[in-house]
Each structure stands twice: as structure tokens, then as C-alpha cells.
C-alpha positions in Angstrom: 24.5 13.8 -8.3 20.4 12.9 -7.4 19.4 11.8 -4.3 17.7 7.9 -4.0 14.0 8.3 -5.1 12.4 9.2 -1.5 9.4 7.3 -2.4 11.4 4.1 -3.4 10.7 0.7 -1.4 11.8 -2.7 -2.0 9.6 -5.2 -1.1 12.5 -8.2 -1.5 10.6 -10.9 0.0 6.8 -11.4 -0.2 6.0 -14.2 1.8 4.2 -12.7 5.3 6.2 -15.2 7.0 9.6 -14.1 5.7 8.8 -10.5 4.5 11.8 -8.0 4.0 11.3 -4.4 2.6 14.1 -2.2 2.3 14.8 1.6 1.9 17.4 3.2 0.0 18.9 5.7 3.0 20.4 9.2 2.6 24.0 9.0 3.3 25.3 12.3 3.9 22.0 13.6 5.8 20.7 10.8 7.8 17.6 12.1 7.9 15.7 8.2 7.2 12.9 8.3 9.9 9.9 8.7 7.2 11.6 5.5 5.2 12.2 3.4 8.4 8.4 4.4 9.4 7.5 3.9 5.7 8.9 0.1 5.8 7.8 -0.8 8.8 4.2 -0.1 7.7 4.5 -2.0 4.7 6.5 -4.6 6.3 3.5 -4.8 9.2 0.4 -4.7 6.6 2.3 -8.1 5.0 2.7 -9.6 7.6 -0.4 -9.4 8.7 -1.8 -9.9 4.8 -3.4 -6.3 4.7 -1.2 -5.5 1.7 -3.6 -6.5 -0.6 -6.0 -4.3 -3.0 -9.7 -4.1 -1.7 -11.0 -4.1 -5.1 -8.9 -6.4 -7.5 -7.4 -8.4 -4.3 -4.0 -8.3 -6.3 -0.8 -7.5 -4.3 -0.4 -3.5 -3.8 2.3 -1.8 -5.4 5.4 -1.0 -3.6 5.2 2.8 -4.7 1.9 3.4 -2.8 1.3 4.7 0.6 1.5 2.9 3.7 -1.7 3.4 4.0 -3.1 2.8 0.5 -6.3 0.3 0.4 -6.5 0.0 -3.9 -3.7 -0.4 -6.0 -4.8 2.9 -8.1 -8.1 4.7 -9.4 -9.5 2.2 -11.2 -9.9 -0.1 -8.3 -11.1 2.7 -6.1 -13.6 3.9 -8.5 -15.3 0.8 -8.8 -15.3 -0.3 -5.2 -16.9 3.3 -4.9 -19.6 2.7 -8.0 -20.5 -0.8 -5.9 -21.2 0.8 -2.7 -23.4 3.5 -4.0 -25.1 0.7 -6.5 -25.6 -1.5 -2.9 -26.6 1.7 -1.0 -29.4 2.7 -3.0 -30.7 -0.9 -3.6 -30.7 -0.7 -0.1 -32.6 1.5 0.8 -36.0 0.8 -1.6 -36.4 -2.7 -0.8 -38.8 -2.4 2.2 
């Protein structure tokens, strides 16, 4: 019989006032500090309305990392292309 999918989150309600994200627990281990630490990250960055995507602004994904600022490589790469493009205009403008 599988285990629950350790990297599964449920973010049930998405309103930062009322925000709920739950865990699916090992039963016969107990072993659920990383998922309790896991949630309560997410559960922190929306209610404080950090769970957002720095490039595309769209909500993140629920199977990211706590700690995840783009919702995948396409928004990181071109957050990254924008910085160098505003670094080096920068720098000759003098």
C-alpha cells in the first residue's frame, strides 16, 4: 500500500483572511513535523499575501516550496533576463 505523496498540500481555502492548508499525515509513523512546518509556511506567506509569483503575480502552486518566489522556470528565467537587461542599462547611462 503507498504512502500519501509527502510533497502533497492542500490549500482549501485561499482567502488570507480565512486560509486553511492541510497535510495528508502518516498514520502508522507519525513522523509529520516537515508537513506541519511545510503548512504553516504556506499558510503564513498567505496570510501575509507573499504566496504570490514575482514574475507572472499569479497564485503559486501548492506543490512548490515553502519558500518558492516563481511559480516554475519560466517565470524565473525572465525575472532573471529583466534584471541583467536593467543592470547593464544601468550602468552605461552616465
Amino acid at each position: 500500500m503507498p504512502g500519501p505523496d509527502p510533497d502533497r498540500l492542500l490549500i482549501e481555502e485561499h482567502n488570507p483572511r480565512f486560509a486553511r492548508v492541510c497535510f495528508q499525515a502518516y498514520d502508522w509513523t507519525g513522523n509529520n513535523g516537515n508537513r506541519r512546518k511545510r503548512a504553516m509556511a504556506i499558510l503564513r506567506r498567505l496570510r501575509w499575501g507573499t504566496w504570490r509569483c514575482r514574475g507572472c503575480g499569479d497564485e503559486l502552486p501548492d506543490y512548490v516550496r515553502a519558500d518558492a518566489l516563481y511559480c516554475g522556470n519560466k517565470c524565473r528565467k525572465k525575472a532573471a533576463r529583466e534584471r541583467r537587461a536593467a543592470r547593464s542599462a544601468g550602468c552605461c547611462d552616465a
